[in-house]
KOLNU-716779 format. One record per residue: residue in one letter; residue number from 1; x, y, z of N, C-alpha, C in turn. Coordinates in nm, 3 decimals. Example, Ala and Ser with C-alpha at 12.3 -4.5 7.8 and 13.67 -1.06 7.14 Angstrom:
! KOLNU-716779
  kefi  mikol     n.xx     n.yy     n.zz    ca.xx    ca.yy    ca.zz     c.xx     c.yy     c.zz
     A      1    1.319   -0.569    0.780    1.230   -0.450    0.780    1.320   -0.330    0.780
     S      2    1.285   -0.225    0.708    1.367   -0.106    0.714    1.290    0.003    0.787
***
This chain:
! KOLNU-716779
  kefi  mikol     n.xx     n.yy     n.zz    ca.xx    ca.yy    ca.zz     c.xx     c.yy     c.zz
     X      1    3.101   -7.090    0.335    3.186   -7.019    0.240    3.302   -6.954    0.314
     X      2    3.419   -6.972    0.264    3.552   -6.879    0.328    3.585   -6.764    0.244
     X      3    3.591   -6.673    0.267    3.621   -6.551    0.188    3.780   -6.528    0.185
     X      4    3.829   -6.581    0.069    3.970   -6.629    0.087    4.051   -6.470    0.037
     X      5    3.997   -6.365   -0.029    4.073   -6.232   -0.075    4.029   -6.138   -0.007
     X      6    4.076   -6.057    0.123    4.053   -5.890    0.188    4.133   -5.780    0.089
     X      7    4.053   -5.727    0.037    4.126   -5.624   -0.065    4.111   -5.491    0.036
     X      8    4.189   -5.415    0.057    4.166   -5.235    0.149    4.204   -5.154    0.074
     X      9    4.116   -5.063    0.071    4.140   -4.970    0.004    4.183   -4.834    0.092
     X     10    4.281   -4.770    0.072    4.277   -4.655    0.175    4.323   -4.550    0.050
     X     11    4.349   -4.405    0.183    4.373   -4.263    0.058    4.305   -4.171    0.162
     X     12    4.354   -4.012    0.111    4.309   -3.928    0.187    4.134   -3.907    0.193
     X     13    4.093   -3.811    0.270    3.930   -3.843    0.274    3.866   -3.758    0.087
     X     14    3.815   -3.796    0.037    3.756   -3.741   -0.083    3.858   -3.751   -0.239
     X     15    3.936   -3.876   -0.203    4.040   -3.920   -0.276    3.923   -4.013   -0.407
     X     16    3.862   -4.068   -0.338    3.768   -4.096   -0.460    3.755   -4.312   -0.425
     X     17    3.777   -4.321   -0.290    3.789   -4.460   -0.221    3.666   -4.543   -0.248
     X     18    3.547   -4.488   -0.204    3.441   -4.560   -0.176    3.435   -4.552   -0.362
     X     19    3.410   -4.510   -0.429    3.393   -4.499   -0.618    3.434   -4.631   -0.643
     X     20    3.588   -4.609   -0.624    3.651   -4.756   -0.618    3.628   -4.886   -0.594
     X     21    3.579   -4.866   -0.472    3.522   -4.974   -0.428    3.410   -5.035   -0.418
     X     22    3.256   -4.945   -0.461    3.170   -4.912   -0.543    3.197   -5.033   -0.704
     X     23    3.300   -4.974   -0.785    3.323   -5.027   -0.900    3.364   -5.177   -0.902
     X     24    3.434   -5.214   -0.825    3.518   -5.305   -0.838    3.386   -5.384   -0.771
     X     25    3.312   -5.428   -0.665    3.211   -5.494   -0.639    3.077   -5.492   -0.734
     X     26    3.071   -5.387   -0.797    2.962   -5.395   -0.932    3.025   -5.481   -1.024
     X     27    3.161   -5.513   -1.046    3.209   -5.552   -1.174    3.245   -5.747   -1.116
     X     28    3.245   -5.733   -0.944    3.241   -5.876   -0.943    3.122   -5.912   -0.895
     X     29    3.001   -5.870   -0.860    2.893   -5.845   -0.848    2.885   -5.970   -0.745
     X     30    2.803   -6.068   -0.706    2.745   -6.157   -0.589    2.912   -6.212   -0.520
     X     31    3.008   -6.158   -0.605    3.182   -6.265   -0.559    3.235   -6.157   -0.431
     X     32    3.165   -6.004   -0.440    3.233   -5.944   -0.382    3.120   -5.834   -0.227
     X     33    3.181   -5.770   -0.112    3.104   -5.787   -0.040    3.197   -5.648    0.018
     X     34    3.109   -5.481    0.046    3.153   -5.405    0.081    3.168   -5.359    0.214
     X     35    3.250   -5.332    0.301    3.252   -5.249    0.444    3.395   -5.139    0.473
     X     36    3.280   -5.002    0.493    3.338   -4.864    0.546    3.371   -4.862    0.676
     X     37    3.544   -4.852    0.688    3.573   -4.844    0.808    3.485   -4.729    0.890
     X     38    3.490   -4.614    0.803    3.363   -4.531    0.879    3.248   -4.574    0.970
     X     39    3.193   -4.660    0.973    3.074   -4.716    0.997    3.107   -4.751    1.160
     X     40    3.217   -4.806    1.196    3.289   -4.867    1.327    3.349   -4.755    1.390
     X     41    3.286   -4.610    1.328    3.317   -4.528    1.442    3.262   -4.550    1.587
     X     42    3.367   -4.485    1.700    3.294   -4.539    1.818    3.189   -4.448    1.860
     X     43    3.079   -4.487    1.896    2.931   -4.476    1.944    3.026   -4.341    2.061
     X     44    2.949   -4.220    2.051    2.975   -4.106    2.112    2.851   -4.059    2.204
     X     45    2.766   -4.127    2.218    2.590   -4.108    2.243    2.593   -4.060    2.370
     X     46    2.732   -4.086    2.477    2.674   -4.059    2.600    2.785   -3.926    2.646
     X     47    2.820   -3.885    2.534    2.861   -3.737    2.564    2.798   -3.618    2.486
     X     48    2.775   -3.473    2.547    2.691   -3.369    2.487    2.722   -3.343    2.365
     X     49    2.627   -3.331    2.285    2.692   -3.319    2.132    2.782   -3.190    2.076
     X     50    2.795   -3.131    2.138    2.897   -2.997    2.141    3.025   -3.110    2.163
     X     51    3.024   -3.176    2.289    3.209   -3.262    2.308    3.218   -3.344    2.163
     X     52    3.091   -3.408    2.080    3.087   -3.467    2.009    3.170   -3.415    1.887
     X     53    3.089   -3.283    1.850    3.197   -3.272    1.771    3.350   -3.222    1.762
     X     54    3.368   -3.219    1.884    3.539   -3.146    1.894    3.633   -3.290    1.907
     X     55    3.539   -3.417    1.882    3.603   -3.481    1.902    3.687   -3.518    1.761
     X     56    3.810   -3.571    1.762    3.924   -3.624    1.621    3.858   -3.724    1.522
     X     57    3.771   -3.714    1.464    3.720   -3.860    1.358    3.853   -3.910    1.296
     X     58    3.971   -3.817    1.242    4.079   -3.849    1.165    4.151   -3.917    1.263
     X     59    4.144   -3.993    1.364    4.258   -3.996    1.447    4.233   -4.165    1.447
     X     60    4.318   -4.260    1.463    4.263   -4.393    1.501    4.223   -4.441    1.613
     X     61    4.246   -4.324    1.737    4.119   -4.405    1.823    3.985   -4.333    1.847
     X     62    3.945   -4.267    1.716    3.810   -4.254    1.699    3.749   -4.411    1.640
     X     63    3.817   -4.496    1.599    3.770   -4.579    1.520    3.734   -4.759    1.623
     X     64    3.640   -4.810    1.640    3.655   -4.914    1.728    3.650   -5.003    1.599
     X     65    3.834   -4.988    1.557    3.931   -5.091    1.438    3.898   -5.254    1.518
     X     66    3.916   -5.300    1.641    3.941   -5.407    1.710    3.765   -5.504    1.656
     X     67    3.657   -5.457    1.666    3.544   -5.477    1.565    3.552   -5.508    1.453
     X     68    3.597   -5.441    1.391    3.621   -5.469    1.237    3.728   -5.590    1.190
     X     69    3.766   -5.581    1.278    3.892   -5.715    1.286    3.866   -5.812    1.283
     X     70    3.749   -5.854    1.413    3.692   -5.958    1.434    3.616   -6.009    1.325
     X     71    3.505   -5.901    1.282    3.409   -5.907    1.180    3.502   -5.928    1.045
     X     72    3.608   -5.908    1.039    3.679   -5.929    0.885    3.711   -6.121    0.903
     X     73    3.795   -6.110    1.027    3.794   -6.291    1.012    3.673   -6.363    1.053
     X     74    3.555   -6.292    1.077    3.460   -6.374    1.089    3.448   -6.384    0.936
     X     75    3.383   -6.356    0.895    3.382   -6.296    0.736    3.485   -6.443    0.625
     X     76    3.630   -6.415    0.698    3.716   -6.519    0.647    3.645   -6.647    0.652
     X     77    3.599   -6.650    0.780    3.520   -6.780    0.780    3.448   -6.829    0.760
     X     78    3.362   -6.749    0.680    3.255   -6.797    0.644    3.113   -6.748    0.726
     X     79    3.182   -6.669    0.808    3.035   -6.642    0.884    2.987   -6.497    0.870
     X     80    2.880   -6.475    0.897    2.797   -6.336    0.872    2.799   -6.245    0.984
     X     81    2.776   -6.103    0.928    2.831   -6.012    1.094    2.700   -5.891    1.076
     X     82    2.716   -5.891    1.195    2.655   -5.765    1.204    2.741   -5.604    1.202
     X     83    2.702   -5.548    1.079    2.822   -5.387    1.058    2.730   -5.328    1.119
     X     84    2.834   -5.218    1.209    2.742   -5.072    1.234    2.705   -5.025    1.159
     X     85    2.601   -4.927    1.176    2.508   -4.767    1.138    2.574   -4.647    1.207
     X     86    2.657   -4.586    1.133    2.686   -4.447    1.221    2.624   -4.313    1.144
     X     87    2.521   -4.261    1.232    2.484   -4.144    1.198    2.553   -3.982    1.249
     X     88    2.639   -3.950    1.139    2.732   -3.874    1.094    2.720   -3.755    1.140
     X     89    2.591   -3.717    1.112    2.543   -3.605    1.180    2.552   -3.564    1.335
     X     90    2.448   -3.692    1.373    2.493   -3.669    1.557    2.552   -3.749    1.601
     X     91    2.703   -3.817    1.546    2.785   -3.811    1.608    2.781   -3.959    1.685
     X     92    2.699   -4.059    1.680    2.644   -4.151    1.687    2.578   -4.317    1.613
     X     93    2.665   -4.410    1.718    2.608   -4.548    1.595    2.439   -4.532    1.623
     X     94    2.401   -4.605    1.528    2.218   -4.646    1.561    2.237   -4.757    1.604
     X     95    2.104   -4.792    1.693    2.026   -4.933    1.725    2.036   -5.043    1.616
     X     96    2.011   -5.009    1.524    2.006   -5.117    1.410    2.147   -5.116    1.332
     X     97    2.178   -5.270    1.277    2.272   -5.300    1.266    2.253   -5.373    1.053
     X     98    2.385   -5.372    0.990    2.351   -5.424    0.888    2.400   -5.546    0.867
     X     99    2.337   -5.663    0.834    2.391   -5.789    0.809    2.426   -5.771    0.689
     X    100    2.572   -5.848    0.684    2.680   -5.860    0.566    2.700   -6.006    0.539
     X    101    2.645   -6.067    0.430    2.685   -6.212    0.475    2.853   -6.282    0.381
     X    102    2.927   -6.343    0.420    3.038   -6.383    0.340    3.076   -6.431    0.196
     X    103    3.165   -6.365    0.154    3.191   -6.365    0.003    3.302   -6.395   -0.016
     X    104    3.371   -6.444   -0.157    3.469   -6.442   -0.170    3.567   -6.339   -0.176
     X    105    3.551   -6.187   -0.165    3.632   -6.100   -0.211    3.563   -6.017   -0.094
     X    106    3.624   -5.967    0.009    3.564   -5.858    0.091    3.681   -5.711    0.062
     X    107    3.617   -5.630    0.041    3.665   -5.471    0.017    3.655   -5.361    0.161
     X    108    3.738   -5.364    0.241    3.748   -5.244    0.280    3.831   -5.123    0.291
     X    109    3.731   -4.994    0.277    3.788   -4.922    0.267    3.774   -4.822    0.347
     X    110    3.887   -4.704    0.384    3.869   -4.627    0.466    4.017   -4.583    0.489
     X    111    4.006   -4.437    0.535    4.112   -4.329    0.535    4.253   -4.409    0.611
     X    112    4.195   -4.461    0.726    4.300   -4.532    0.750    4.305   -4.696    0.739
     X    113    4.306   -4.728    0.654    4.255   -4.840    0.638    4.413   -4.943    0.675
     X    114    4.504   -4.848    0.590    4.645   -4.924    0.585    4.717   -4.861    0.690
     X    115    4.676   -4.748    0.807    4.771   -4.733    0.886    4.804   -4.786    0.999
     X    116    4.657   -4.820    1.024    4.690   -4.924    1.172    4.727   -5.086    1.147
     X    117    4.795   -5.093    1.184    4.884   -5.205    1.160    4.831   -5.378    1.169
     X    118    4.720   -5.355    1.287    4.658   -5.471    1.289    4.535   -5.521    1.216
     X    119    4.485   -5.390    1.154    4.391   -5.407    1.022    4.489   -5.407    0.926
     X    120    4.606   -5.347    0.897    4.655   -5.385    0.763    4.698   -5.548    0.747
     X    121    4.718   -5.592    0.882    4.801   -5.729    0.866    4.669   -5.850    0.820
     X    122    4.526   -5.768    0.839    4.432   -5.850    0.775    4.403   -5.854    0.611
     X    123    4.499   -5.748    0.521    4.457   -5.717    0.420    4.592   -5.793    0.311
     X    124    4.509   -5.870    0.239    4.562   -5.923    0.143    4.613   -5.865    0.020
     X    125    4.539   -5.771   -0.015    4.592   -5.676   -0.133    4.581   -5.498   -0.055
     X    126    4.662   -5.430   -0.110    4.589   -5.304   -0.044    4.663   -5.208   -0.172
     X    127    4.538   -5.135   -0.153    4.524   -4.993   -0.283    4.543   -4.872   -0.187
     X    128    4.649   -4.803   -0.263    4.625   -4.685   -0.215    4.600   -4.515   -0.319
     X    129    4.435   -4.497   -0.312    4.366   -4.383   -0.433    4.466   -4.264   -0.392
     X    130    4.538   -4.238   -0.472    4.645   -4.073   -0.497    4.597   -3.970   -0.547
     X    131    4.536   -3.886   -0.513    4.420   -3.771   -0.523    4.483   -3.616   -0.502
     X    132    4.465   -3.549   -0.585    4.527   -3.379   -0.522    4.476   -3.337   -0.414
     X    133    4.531   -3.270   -0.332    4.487   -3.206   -0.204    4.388   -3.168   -0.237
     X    134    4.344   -3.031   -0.356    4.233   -2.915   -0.368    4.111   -2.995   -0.412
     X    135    4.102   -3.171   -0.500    4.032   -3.203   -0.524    3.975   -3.254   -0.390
     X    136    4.066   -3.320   -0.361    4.022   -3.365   -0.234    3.912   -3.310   -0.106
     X    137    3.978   -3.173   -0.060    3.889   -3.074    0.011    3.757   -3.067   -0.065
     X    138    3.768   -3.057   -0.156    3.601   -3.009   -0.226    3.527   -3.146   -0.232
     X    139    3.588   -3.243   -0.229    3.509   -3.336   -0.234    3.418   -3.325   -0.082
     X    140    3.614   -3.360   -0.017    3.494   -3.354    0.120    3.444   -3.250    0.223
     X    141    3.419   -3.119    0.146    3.326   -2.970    0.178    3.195   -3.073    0.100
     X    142    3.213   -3.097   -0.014    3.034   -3.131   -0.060    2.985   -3.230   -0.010
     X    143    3.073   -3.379    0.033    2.978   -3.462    0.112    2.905   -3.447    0.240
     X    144    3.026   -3.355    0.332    2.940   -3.363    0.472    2.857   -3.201    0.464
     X    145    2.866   -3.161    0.356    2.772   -3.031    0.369    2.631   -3.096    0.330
     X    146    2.622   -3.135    0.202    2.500   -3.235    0.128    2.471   -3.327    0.220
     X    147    2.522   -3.427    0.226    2.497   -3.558    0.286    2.538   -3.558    0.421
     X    148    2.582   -3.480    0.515    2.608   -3.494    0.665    2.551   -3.408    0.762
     X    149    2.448   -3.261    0.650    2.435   -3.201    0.774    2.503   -3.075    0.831
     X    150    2.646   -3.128    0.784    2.785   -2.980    0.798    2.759   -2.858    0.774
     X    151    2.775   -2.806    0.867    2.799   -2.614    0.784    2.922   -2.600    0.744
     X    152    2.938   -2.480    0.651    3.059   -2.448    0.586    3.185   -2.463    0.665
     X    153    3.142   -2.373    0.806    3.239   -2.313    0.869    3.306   -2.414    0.929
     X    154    3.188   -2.542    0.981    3.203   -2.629    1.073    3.330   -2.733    0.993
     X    155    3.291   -2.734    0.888    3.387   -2.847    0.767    3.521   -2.743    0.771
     X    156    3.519   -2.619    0.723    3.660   -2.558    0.690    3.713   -2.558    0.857
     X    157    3.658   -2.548    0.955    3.768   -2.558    1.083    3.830   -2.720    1.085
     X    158    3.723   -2.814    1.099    3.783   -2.960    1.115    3.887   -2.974    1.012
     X    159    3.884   -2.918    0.907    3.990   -2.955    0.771    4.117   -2.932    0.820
     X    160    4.110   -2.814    0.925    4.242   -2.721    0.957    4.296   -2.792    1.068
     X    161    4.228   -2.810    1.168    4.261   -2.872    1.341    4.267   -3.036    1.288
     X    162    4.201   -3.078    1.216    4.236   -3.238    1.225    4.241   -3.317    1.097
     X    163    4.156   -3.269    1.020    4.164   -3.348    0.869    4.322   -3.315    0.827
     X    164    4.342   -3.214    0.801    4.502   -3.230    0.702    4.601   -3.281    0.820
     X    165    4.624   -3.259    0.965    4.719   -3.295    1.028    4.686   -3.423    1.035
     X    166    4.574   -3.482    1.026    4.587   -3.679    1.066    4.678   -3.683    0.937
     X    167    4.619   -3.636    0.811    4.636   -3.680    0.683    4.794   -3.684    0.674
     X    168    4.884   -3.611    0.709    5.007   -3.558    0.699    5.091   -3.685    0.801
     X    169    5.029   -3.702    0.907    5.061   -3.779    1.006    5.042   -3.951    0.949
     X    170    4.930   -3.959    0.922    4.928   -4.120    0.929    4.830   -4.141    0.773
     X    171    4.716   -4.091    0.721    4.707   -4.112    0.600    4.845   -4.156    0.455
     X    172    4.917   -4.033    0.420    5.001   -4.022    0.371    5.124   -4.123    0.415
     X    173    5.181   -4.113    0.544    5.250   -4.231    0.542    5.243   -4.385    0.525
     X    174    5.124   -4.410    0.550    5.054   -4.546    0.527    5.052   -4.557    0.353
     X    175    5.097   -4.497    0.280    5.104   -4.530    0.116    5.222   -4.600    0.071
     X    176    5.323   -4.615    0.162    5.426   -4.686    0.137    5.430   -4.863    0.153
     X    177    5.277   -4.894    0.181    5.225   -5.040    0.213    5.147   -5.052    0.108
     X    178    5.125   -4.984    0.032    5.063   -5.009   -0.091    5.111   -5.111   -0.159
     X    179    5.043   -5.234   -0.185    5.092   -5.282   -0.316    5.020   -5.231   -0.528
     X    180    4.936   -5.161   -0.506    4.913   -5.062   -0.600    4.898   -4.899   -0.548
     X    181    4.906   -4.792   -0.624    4.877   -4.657   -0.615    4.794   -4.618   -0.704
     X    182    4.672   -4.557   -0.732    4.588   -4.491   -0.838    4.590   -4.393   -0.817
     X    183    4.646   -4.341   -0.899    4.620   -4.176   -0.892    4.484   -4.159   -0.986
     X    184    4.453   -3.988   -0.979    4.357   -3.973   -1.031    4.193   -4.025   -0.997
     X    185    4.219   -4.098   -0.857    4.116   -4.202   -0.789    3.963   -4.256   -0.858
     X    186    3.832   -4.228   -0.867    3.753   -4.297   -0.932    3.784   -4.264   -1.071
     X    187    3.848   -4.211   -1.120    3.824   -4.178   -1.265    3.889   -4.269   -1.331
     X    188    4.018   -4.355   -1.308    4.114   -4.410   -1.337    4.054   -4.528   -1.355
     X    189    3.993   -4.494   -1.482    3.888   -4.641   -1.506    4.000   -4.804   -1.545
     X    190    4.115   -4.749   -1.580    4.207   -4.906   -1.609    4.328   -4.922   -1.519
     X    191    4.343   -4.814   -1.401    4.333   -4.890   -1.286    4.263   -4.968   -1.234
     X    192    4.108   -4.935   -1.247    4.004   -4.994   -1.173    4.014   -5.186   -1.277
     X    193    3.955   -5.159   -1.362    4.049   -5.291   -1.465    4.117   -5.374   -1.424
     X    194    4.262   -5.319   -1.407    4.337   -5.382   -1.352    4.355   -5.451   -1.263
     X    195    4.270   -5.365   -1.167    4.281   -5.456   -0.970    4.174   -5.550   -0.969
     X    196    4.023   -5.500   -1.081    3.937   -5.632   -1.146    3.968   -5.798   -1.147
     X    197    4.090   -5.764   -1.301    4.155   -5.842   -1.392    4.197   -5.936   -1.287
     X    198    4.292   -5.878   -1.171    4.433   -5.951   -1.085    4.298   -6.054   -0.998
     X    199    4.195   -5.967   -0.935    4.109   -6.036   -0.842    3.994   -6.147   -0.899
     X    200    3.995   -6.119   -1.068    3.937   -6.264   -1.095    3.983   -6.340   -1.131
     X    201    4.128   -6.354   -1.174    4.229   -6.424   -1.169    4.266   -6.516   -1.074
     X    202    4.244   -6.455   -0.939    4.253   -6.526   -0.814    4.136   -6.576   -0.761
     X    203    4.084   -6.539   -0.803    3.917   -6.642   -0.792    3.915   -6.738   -0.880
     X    204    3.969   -6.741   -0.983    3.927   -6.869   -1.108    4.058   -6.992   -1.034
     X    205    4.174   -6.931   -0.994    4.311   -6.982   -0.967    4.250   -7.091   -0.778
     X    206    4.140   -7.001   -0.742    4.087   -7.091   -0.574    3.958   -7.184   -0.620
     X    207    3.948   -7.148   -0.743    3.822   -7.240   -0.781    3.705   -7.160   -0.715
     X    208    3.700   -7.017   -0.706    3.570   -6.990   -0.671    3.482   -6.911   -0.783
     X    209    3.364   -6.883   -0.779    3.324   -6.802   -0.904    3.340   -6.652   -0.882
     X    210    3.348   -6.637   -0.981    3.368   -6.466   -1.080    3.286   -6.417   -1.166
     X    211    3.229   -6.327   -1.125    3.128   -6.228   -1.275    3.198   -6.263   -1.371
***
């Protein structure tokens, strides 16, 4: 199988990305095939976890992008990859790995998905979720407090030293490669429709199947 459509989704962090991309693979269901640039964070295991966390997650060379690259045109080709496990908490990939096998429609998404240049030049369509700042923060105060582990304090300093300055720096400018914008991010149910509609269109148009 060749996975002939890379759709990316990017947007600030708690813009409402993964929802998106969540939706749009439920709605093409076995045609479509998900990966979080998150996940290809680089493995931090052999420094003290205090350096761990002062380290930049917002920055792009927290990200080992050059992986994901490979694994996206493997993917093109038809072949199956092994995605990282990054456990968020300490700062660290795991031992175990997730097999992804090839689809017609691969989705990734992630904060910078459209800024580095040599992952964008892999992306065939790219979305960019337009989200308010204040929603935004609260989103992401409740994920890494709930789901990561975070203390309050620990989330409101990173927001200040690195989340809004990447965001200002290279999130936000990377929206001008958009070939769509959603504002309002998961909620924008006929946006979501829309980028549906265009991507089974182009599946019926390669002769491949579509939910």
């Amino acid at each position: 199988m060749r996975a002939s459509l890379i759709l990316g989704i990017a947007g600030g962090t708690g813009s409402g990305k993964t929802t998106i991309a969540h939706a749009i693979i439920e709605a093409l269901g076995p045609s479509a095939v998900g990966i979080d640039h998150d996940a290809y964070y680089i493995d931090q295991a052999t420094l003290p976890f205090e350096e761990r966390t002062r380290t930049n997650y917002d920055h792009p060379d927290a990200l080992e992008t050059e992986l994901l690259i490979r694994h996206l045109k493997d993917l093109r080709q038809g072949r199956a990859i092994e995605k990282p496990i990054y456990d968020y908490a300490q700062h660290v990939r795991a031992k175990e790995t997730l097999r992804i096998e090839p689809a017609p429609v691969v989705i990734v998404e992630g904060i910078l998905t459209m800024a580095i240049p040599a992952l964008r030049d892999e992306l065939d369509l790219k979305v960019f979720v337009d989200t308010d700042a204040d929603i935004r923060l609260m989103r992401r105060m409740r994920r890494d407090i709930e789901q990561r582990g975070r203390s309050f304090s620990s989330v409101r300093s990173q927001y200040y030293e690195t989340v809004r300055p990447m965001h200002l720096a290279f999130v936000e400018p990377s929206k001008r490669f958009a070939n769509v914008i959603i504002p309002e991010g998961g909620e924008n149910k006929i946006a979501i429709d829309v980028i549906v509609g265009r991507v089974r269109d182009f599946l019926r148009e390669q002769g491949l199947s579509a939910k």
